[in-house]
N, C-alpha and C positions, 0 to 999 in steps of 0.2 A: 432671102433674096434669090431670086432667079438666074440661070448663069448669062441668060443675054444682056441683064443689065446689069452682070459684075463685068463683063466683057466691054459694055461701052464706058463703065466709070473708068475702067484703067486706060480707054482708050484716049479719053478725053482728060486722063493724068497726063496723060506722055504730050498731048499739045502743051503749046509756048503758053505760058499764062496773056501773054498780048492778042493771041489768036483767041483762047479758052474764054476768057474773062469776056469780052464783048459778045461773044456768041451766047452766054449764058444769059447776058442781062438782054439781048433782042428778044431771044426764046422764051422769055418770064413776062417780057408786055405782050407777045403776041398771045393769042388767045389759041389754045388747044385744038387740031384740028380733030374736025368730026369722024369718027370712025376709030380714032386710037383708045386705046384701056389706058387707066392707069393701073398704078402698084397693084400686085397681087398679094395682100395683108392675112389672109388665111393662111394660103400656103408659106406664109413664113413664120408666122404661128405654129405652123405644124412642123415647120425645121426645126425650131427652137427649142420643143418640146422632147421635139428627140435626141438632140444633141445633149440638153440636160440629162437626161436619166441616163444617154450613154456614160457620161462623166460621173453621175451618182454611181452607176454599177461599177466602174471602174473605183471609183474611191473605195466601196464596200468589198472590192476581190483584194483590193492592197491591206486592208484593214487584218481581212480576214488569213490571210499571209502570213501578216507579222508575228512570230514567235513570240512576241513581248506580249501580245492579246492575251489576254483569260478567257477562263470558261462561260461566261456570261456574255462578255463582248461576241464571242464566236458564235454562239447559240444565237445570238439576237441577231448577227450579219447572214448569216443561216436564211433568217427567216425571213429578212427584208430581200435579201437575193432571189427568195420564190416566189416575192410576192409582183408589188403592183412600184409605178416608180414614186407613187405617195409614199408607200412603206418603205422604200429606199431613201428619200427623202425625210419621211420623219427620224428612221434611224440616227444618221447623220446630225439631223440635228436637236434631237430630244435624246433618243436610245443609248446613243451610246458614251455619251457621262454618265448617265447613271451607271449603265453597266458595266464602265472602265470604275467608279466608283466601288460599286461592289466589288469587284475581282482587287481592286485594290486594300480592301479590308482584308480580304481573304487574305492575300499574300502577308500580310503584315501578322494577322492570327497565326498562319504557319512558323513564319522566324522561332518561334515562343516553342515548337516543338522540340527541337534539336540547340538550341542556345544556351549561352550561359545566363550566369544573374543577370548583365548589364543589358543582352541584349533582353532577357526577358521584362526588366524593369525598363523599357524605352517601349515595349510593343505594349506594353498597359497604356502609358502614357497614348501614344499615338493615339490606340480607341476609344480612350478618354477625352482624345478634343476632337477638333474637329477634321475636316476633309486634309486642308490645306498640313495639319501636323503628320495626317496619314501622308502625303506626300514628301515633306520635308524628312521623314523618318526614312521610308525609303529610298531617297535622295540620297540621304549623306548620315542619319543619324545610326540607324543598323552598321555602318561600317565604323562609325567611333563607338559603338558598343562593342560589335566585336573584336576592337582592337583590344578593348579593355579587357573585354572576356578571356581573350588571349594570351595577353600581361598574367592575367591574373593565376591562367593555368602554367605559364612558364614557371611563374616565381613559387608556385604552389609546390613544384617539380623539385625547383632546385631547394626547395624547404626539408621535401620527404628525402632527398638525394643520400645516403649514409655517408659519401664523402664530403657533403657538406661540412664546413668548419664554424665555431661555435660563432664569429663574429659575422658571418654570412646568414646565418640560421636567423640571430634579431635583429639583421637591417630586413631580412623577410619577412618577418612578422609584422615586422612595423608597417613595413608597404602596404603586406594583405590589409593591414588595420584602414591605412587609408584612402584615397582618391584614387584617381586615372592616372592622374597626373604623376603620384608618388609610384605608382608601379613601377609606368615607366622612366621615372627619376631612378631608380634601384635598380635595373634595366641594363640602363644606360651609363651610370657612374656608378654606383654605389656595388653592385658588384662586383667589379673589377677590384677594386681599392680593396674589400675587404676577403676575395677570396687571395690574392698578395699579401697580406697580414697571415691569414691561417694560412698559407704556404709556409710561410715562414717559420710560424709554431709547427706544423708537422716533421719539417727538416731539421729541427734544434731536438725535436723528439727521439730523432734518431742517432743522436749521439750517445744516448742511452742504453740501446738496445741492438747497435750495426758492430760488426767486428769493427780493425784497423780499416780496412780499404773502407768501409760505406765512410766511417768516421771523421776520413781525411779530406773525403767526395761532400762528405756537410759541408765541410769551413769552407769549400771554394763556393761552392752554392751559395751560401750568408752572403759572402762578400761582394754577391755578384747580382742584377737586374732581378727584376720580377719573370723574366724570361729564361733568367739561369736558373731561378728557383722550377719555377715548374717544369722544365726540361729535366734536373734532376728527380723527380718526383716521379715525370713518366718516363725516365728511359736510366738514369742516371744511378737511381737508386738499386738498380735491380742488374747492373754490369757489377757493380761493387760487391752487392753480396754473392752475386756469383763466386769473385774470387773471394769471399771470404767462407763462402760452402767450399769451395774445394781445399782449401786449407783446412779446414775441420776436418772433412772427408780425412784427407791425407794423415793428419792426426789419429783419428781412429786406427787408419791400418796400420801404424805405427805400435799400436798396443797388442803386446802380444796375449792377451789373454783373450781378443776376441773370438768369437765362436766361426765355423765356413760359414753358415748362413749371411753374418756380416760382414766378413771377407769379400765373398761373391756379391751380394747386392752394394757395396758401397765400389768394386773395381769397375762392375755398369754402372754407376753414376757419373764416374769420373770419364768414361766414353762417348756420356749423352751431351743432354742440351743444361742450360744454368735451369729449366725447367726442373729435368728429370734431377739434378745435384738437391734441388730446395725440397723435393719430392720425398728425395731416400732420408733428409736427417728430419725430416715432419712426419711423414708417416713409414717408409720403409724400416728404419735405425731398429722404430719400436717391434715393429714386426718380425725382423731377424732375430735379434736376442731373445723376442719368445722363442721363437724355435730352438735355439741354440742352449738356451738355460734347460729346455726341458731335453734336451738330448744329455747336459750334463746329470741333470739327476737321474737320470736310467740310468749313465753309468753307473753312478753311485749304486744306483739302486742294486744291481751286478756282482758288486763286489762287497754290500757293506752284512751287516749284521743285524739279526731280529731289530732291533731297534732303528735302525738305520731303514733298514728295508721297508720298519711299517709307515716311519714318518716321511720316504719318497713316496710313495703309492698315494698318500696322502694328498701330499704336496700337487703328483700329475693331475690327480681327480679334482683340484680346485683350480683357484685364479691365475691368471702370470704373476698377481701378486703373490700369492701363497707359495708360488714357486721361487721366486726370488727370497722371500723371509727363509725357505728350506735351506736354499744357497748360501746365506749369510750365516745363518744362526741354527737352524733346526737339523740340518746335519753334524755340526758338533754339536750337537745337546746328545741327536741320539747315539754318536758314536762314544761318549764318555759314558753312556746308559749301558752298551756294549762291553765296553772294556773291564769295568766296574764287576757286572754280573761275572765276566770270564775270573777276573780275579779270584773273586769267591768260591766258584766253582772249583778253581785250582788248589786250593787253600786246604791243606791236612785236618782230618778232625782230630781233636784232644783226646787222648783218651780216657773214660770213665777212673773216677777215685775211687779207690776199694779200701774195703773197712779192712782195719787191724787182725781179723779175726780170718778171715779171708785169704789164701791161696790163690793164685794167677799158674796159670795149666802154662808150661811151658814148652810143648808137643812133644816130650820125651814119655810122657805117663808120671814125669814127678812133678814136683811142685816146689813153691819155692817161698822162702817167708818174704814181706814186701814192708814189714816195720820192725818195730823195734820189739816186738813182741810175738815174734817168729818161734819157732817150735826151738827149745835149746838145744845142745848138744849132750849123745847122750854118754851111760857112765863112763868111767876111763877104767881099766882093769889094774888093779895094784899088781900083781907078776911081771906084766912084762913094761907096762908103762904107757901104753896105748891105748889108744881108743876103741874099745870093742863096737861101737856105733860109728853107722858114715859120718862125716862131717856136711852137713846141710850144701846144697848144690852153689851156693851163692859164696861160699869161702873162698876167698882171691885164692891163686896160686901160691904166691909168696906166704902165706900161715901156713906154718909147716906143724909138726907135731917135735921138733925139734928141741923147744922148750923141755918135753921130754927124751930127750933122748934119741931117738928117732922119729922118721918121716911120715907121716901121716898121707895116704890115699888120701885123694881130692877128689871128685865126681864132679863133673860140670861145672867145671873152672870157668873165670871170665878172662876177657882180656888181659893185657898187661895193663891197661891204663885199671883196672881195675871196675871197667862198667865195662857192663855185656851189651853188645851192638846194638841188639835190639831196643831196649832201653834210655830212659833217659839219665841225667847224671844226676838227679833227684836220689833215683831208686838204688844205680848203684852205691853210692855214698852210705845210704841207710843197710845194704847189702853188709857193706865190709863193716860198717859200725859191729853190727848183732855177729858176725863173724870172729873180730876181736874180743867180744865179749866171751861169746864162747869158749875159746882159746883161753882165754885169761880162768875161768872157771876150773876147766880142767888142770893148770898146772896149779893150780890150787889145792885141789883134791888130790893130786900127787904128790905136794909137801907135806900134808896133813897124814897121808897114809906115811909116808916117810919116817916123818917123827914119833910116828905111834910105835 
């Protein structure tokens, strides 16, 4: 339409419809005067024309815009934009379902790369039916898959969890076993309820195994909410055995047999954190006393004896254990090995038994009888009544020659007690015997001469 007859329609708006309306119906009987055009029907043809394809290209740039478009949609607005305003036109209305179609399989292919079972068993399905399922899935069915998928890897989590507790562990199992619905049913209730249960049994466990203070920190926990329980669990149980490490601690230094090594690391514990306390009796305790045991056996080792000496050396070159059995047992084994040998060593030898026949050198150059079968005494002289022969060196002092008469010289007399020092009281005793005899021989032969 032309602007001079959009300019007279509004003008003949704004008249009174009393004025409008009869002027309209005169001007419709009279007859057209000569010389006037009507409507120009071309050129509105050709407005029309262009005002459409201005509003198709405009639809096709919004299209092409949209972020939510795929690559198919875009490629084909692309192409209707370079073309003619048919192609802009068909696009719109042919092009581009199909190609929102494709792009929308495509997205639904993709889910299946990165997703779990459920989403991936929903993106079969979709490409299995038809258009309208691919829509519906990506709608709303992709986000109750992945919710499921999501269920499935929480409770997966708290399956593998190590703190997990035994009644927590088969309402999980069970879940996994079944539906969407059960996940989140486990989720939602059935967790709660049974990680309260294993609370419970963990904190009765520790009556077992906490000194006094964790022990006393149990029973109020029992008696107390599912929220007293797990507060003792994270915070509760680990103030208590603090003080029940420092009190060990403190016990150790009380013993006076400990070695510096654990002197000095057990006095930094007591300085530190309830960390560093739980540290020194788990791993430091062990590690002092190795030191300290083997600094005891070098003592040893120092001061002891071939035995002693070989089984420390021993002891260093092997285990902490092998050190500690030396500590217990294998140093008195070797020091009675020690002693035993020195005994022996101390111990007089016997002297050799000599035959009857036989003389024992007495470092004077004489000799001496040693039985009963000793050299006799020799003859006695009938004139004066003595013994012209020594009397044997082993003749006590007390045998005299008296018996006759007079005193008979003695030669290497023995003690008073009658055994010569060197000697035992064996040999003396046999000494005086054969000397007796002697003696009795000879006032024999001086009666005999007598009487003659």
């Amino acid at each position: 339409m032309k602007l001079s007859k959009v300019s007279a329609v509004l003008a003949a708006a704004a008249l009174a419809p009393t004025v409008l309306f009869p002027s309209m119906a005169s001007a419709a009987e009279q007859p057209a005067p000569t010389g006037v055009s009507g409507p120009d029907t071309a050129s509105d043809a050709a407005g029309d024309h262009d005002s459409q394809e201005a509003l198709d290209r405009a639809a096709v740039q919004r299209i092409l815009a949209d972020k939510e478009s795929g690559s198919a949609v875009r490629e084909a607005a692309e192409k209707a934009l370079a073309g003619t305003a048919a192609d802009l036109r068909r696009f719109l209305e042919v092009e581009l379902e199909w190609a929102r179609q494709s792009d929308n399989r495509l997205k639904v292919a993709q889910l299946a790369n990165s997703a779990g079972p459920a989403v991936r068993k929903g993106v079969r399905a979709a490409l299995n039916g038809t258009y309208e399922d691919i829509l519906a899935f990506l709608k709303e069915g992709q986000y109750i898959a992945r919710a499921e998928d999501e269920d499935r890897a929480e409770v997966q989590r708290i399956l593998e969890d190590k703190e997990s507790g035994r009644g927590v562990r088969e309402a999980a199992e069970k879940a996994l076993a079944g539906t969407a619905a059960d996940l989140r049913h486990f989720l939602e209730v059935e967790l709660a309820q049974q990680s309260w249960a294993d609370n419970k049994v963990k904190v009765a466990q520790l009556l077992n195994t906490g000194g006094p203070a964790v022990r006393k920190a149990v029973e109020v926990a029992l008696w107390g909410s599912a929220e007293d329980v797990l507060k003792f669990l994270k915070e509760g149980q680990y103030i208590a055995r603090a003080e029940d490490d420092r009190v060990e601690i403190l016990t150790i230094l009380a013993d006076k047999e400990i070695g510096p090594s654990v002197y000095e690391g057990a006095q930094k514990a007591l300085d530190g954190t309830p960390a560093d306390l739980r540290r020194f009796l788990e791993v430091g305790l062990a590690d002092a006393r190795v030191i300290d045991n083997r600094v005891k056996v070098a003592q040893i080792l120092s001061v002891g004896g071939p035995a002693v000496k070989k089984a420390a050396v021993a002891a260093l070159k092997g285990s902490p254990q092998d050190v500690v059995a030396f500590l217990k047992e294998g140093q008195h084994t070797a020091r009675a090995e020690d002693e035993a040998n020195a005994a022996a060593a101390a111990k007089p030898t016997t002297p050799p038994v000599q035959q009857p026949d036989q003389a024992q050198n007495t470092g004077t150059g004489q000799s001496r009888p040693t039985g009963p079968t000793a050299q006799p005494v020799g003859a006695v002289s009938a004139n004066t009544g003595t013994s012209t022969a020594p009397v044997p060196a082993v003749v006590p002092a007390r045998v005299t020659a008296a018996t006759a008469g007079t005193t008979a010289p003695v030669s290497g007399q023995l003690a008073a007690t009658g055994v010569d020092e060197g000697l035992g009281w064996e040999a003396g005793g046999a000494a005086a015997a054969v000397a007796a005899g002697a003696a009795l021989v000879a006032l024999s032969r001086r009666r005999h001469s007598a009487d003659s």
